[in-house]
N, C-alpha and C positions, 0 to 999 in steps of 0.2 A: 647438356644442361649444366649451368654453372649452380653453384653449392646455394648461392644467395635465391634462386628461384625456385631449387627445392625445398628452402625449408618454407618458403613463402606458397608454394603449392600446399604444403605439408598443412600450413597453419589457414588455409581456405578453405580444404576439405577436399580438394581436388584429391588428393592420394587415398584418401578414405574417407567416404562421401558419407559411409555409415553412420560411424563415429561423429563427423563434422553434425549431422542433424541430430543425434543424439543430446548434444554441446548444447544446442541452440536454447536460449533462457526466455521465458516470459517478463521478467524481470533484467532495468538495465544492470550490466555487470561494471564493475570500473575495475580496472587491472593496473597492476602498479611491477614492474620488472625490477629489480636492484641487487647491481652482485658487491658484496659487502658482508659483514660479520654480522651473525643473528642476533647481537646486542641490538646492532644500528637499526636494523629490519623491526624487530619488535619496538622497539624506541619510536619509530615514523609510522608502523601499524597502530600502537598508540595514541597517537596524536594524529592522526587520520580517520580512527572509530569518533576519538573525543571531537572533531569539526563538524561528522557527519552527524552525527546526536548533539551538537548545539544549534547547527542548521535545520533540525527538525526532521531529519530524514529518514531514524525510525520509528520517530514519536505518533509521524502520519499513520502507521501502523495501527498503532495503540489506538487512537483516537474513531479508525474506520470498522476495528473490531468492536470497541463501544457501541457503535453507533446500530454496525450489524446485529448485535444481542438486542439491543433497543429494539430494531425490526422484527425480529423473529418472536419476542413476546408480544408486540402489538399485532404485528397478523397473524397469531394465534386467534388472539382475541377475538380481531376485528372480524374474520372470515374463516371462521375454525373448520369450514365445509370445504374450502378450497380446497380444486386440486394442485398435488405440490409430489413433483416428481421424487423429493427425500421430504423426509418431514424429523425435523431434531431430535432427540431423543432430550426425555428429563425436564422438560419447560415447566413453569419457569425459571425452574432451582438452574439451569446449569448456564443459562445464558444473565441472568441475576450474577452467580458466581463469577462468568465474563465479565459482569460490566464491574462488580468489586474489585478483580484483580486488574483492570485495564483503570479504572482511576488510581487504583496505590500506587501501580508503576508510575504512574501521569504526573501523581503529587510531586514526584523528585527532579522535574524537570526544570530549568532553570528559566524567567522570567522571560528572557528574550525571546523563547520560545513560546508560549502563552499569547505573547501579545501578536506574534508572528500567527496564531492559529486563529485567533479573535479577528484579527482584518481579515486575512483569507477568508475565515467561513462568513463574515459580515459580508466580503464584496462575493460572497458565491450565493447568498441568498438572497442579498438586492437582483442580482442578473436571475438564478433562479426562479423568482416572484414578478420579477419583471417580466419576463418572457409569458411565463404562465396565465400572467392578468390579461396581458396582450391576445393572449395565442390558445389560449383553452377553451373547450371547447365542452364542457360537463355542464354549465351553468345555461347554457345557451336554449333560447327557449324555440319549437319549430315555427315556423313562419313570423318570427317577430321584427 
């Protein structure tokens, strides 16, 4: 076995299959390799966090934990009897405090981004509402 196929064994999981699914992320990862002085390295980690936070990529974050706290106090509300395999502790105070600290973060975010989150969720709730007007099935009356 030449040197070039073990370390490519190595990095599949073939040699330690443990390990390799241990690895395994829910979440994509993006890997960046560079042999160079840890100036240059932090210099291009820098300016690689700052592309992926002006592209919105952990703003979507912030934005779906909002939205989550938003849920968990209206179906408190709405259906306080349901059953719900956890149920949050602290409502409303703690998921309130969610949605305060995910708009302060949100406020610092730059324009491009904003208007970037406004179409998406505009073209996710046209298809959203589309489908549902279409295809729902609540309002439907029987034998009509």
């Amino acid at each position: 076995m030449r040197r070039r196929e073990f370390i490519a064994g190595l990095g599949s999981g073939a040699a330690w299959p443990v390990v390799a699914r241990a690895q395994q992320a829910a979440v994509p990862v993006i890997g960046y390799l560079y042999m160079g002085s840890p100036e240059t390295i932090a210099n291009r980690l820098a300016a690689f966090l700052e592309g992926l936070s002006e592209s919105g990529f952990v703003e979507g974050r912030k934005f779906a934990f909002l939205l989550v706290c938003v849920a968990v106090i209206h179906l408190r509300r709405s259906a306080p009897r349901a059953e719900r395999p956890f149920r949050t502790p602290g409502v409303p105070w703690l998921p309130v405090f969610g949605i305060g600290f995910s708009l302060l973060l949100m406020l610092g975010l730059p324009l491009g981004t904003w208007l970037r989150l406004m179409v998406w969720l505009a073209i996710g709730l046209v298809i959203y509402f589309g489908y549902g007007h279409r295809h729902g099935v609540v309002l439907e009356t029987p034998g009509a």
